[in-house]
C-alpha positions in Angstrom: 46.0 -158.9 40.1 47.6 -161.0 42.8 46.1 -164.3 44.3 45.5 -165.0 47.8 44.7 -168.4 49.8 41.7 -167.7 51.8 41.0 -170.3 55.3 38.0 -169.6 56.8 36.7 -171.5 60.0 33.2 -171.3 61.5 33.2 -172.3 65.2 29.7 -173.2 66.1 28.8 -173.5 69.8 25.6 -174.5 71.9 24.7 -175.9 74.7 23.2 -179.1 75.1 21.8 -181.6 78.1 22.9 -185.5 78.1 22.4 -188.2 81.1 25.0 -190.7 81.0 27.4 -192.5 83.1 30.9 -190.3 82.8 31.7 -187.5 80.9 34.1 -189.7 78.2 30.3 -191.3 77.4 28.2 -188.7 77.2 31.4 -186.9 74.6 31.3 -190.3 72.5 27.3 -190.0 72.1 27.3 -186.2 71.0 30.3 -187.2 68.9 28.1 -190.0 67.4 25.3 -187.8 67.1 26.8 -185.2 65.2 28.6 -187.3 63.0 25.5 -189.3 62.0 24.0 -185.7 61.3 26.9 -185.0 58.8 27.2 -187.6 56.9 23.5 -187.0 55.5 23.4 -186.0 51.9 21.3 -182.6 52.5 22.4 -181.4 55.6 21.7 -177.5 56.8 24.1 -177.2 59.6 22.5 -174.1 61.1 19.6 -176.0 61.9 21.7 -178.0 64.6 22.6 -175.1 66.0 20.8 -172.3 68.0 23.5 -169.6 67.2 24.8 -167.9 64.4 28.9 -169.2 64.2 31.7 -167.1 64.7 33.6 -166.9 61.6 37.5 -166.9 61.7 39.4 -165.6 58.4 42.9 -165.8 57.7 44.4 -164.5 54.0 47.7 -165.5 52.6 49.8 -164.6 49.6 49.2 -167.5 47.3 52.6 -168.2 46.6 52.3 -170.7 44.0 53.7 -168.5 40.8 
């Protein structure tokens, strides 16, 4: 039986509409928003989002014998 380290990375993207002065303000209020979202104790991520994410896996040898 050999062991493998497993990374796996969900990129979750969507579209969203903000007013603000410049661009570098309306990225530090979603930043904020998002944020405050995660730090919630029961948080369902796929109800931020309007898309399923697109998942990313890379397998190594576990090397740690």
């Amino acid at each position: 039986m050999k062991k493998y380290k497993v990374r796996i990375k969900l990129i979750f993207e969507t579209t969203m509409y903000h007013s603000q002065t410049s661009m570098k303000k309306t990225k530090e209020d979603i930043n904020r928003v998002i944020t405050h979202y995660l730090k919630g104790k029961k948080v369902n991520i796929l109800n931020l989002f309007n898309t399923t994410p697109r998942i990313i896996c890379k397998v190594e040898k576990d090397d740690r014998e």
